[in-house]
C-alpha positions as CSV (number, residue, x, y, z in Angstrom):
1,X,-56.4,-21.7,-24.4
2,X,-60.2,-21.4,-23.7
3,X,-61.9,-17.9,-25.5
4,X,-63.4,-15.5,-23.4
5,X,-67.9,-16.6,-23.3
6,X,-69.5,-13.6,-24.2
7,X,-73.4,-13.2,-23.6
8,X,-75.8,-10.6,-23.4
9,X,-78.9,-9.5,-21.3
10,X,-81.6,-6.8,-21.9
11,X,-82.2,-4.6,-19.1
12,X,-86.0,-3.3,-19.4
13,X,-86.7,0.2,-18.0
14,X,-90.8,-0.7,-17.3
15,X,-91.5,3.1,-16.2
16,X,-89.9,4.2,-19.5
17,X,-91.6,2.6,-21.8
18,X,-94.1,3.9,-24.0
19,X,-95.2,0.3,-25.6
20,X,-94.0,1.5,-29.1
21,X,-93.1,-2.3,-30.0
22,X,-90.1,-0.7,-32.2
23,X,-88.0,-2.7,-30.3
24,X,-89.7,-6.2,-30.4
25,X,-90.0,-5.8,-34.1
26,X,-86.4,-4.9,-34.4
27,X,-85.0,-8.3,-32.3
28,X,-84.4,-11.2,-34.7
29,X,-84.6,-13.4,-31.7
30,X,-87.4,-12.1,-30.6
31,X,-86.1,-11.9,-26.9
32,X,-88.9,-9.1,-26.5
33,X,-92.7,-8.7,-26.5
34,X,-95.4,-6.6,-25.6
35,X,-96.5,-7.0,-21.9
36,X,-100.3,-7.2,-21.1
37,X,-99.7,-5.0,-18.0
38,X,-99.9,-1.1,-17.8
39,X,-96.6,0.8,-16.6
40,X,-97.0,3.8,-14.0
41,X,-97.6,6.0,-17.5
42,X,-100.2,4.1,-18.6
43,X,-98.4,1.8,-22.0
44,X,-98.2,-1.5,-22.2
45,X,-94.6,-2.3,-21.6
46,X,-92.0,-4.6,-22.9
47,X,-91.1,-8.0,-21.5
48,X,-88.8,-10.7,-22.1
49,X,-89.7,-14.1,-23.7
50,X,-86.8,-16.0,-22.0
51,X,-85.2,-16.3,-25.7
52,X,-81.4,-15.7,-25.9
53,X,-80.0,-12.3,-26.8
54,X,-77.3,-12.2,-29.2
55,X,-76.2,-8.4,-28.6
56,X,-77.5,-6.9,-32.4
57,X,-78.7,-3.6,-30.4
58,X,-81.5,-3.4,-32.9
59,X,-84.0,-3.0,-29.7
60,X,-81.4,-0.5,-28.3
61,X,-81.1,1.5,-31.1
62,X,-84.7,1.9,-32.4
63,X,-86.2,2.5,-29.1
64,X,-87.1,6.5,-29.4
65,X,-87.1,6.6,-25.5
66,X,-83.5,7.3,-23.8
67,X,-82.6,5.1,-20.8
68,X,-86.0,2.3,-21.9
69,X,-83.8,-0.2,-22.3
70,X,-80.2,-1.3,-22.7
71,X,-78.2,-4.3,-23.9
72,X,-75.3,-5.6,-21.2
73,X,-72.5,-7.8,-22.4
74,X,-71.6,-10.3,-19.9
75,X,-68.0,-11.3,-20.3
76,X,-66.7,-14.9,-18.8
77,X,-63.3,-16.1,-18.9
78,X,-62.4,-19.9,-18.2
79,X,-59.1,-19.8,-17.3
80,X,-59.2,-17.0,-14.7
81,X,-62.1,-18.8,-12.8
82,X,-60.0,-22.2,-12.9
């Protein structure tokens, strides 16, 4: 019997962000960083680096704007694909 994979994905708000860089400095993967391009507000917004997110929620849960970003856990499970 194969485990369930579980992985993870950061879903970036752009428009929402206010380029705080709480949340890069919270991820110990450093999935995020600061963009060089302005968001319709004006801030520099967060991107991704391509680096694989482990689910912590640190970003999620220092980012002082609601709905900037959110962590997704992406659940695969062998056997029901076989």
């Amino acid at each position: 019997m194969t485990k369930p994979t579980r992985t993870f994905e950061v879903v970036i708000a752009v428009d929402e962000c206010k380029g705080c860089e709480r949340c890069v400095n919270a991820c110990p993967r450093g999935v995020l960083r600061m963009g060089t391009h302005l968001n319709k507000l004006g801030f520099p917004a967060v991107t991704l680096t391509g680096q694989p997110c482990i689910g912590c929620g640190g970003c999620f849960y220092t980012c002082p704007e609601p709905g900037a970003l959110t962590v997704i856990q992406h659940t695969t499970d062998p056997e029901s694909e076989a």
